[in-house]
C-alpha positions in Angstrom: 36.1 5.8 7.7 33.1 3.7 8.0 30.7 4.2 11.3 30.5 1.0 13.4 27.0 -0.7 12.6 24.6 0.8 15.2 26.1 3.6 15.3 24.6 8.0 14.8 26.0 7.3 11.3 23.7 4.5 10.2 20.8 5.7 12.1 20.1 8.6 9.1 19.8 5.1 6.7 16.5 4.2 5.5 15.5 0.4 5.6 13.1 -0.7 2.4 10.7 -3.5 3.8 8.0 -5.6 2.2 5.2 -7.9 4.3 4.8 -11.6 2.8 1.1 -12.4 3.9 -1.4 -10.0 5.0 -3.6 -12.1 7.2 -3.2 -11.6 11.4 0.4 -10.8 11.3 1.1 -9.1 8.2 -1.7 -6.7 10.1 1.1 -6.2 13.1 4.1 -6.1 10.7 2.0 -3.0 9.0 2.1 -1.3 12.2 5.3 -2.1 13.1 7.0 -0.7 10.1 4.5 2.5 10.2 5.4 3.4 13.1 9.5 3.6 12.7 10.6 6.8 10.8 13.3 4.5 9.5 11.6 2.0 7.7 9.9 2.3 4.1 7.5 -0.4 3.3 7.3 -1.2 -0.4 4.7 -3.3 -0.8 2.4 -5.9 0.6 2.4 -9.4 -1.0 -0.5 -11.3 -0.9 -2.6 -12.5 -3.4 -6.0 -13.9 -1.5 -5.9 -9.9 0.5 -6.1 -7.9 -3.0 -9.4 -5.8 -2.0 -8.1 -5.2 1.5 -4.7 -3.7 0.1 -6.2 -1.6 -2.5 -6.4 1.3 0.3 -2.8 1.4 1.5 -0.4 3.6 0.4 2.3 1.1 -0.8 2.0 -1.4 -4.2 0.4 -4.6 -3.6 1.8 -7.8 -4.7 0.3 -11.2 -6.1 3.3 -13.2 -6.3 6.3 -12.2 -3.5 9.1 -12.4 -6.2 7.6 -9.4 -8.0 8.3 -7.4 -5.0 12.0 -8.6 -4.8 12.8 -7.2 -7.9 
């Protein structure tokens, strides 16, 4: 039997996440998913931010699709 969605069961799940964009809000997105033990960002897409993403500890992206795959 499945566990209802919201349930203990799901909470052990790990959610894969990417940010489209790294300008002022892909900034507070980063945070965002850093701070939940239950998210796992990918990657950063955004091809105009390639020097400022070379630090991070996720891929970064030039074209979004590349990140879908």
């Amino acid at each position: 039997m499945e566990s209802p969605p919201g349930s203990a069961g799901e909470a052990s799940k790990i959610l894969k996440a990417a940010i489209i964009g790294y300008g002022y809000m892909g900034e507070i997105r980063h945070q965002n998913v850093s701070r939940h033990s239950q998210l796992e960002l990918l990657g950063i897409c955004d091809p105009g931010q390639s020097g400022k993403l070379a630090g991070m500890n996720c891929k970064a992206y030039a074209d979004y699709r590349d990140a879908l795959k």
